[in-house]
C-alpha positions in Angstrom: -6.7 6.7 8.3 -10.1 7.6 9.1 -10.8 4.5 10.4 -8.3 5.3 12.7 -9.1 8.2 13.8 -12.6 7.7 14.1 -11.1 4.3 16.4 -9.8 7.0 18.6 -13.1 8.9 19.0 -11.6 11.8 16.9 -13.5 13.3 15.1 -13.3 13.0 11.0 -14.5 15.6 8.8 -15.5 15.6 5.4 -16.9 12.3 3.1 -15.7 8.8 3.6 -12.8 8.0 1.8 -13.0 6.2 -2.1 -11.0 3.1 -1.9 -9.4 1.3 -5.6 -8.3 -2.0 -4.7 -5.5 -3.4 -7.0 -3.3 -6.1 -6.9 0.1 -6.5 -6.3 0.9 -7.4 -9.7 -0.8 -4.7 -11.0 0.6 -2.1 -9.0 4.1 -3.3 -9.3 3.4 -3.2 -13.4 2.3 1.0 -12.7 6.0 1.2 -10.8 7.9 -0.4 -13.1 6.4 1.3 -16.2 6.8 4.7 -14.5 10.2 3.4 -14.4 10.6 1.9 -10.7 11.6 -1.1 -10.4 10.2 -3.6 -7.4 13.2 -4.6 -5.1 11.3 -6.2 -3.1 7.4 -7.8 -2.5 6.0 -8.9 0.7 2.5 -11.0 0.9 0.4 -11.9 3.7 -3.1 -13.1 4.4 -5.9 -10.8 5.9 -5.8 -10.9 9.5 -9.4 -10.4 10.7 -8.6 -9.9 14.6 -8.9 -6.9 16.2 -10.6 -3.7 16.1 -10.4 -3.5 12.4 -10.5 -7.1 10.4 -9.1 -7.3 7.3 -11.3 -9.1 4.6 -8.3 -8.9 1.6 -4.7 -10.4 1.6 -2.4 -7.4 1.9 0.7 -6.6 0.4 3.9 -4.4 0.2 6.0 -3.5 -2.5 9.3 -1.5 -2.5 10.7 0.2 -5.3 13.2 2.7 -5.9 15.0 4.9 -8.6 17.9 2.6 -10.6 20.8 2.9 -9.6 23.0 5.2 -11.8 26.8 4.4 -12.2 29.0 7.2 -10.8 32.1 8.9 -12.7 35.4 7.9 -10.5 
């Protein structure tokens, strides 16, 4: 985000932000032991056009709540 802001010519107050890379795996282990499953994972290498290139492959998980079965 401040990246992107400061892309804008905004301006950004306070420090620069702390960044923990993780991979996917990892993070989907976290949700799944906090009891969130993965429904889905997406995977894509770094794009390094543009204004702001990428140096890491990015990825996105989705996870949600179980579903819970429902009286009738």
């Amino acid at each position: 985000m401040t990246a992107y802001l400061a892309g804008l010519g905004l301006p950004v107050f306070g420090s620069d932000p702390v960044f923990h890379r993780r991979g996917p795996e990892q993070v989907a282990e976290l949700l799944v032991a906090a009891g969130l499953p993965v429904i889905s994972r997406t995977l894509r290498e770094c794009d390094e056009d543009g204004p702001f290139p990428e140096r890491t492959p990015q990825a996105l998980l989705v996870a949600r709540e179980p579903r819970t079965a429902t009286a009738p």
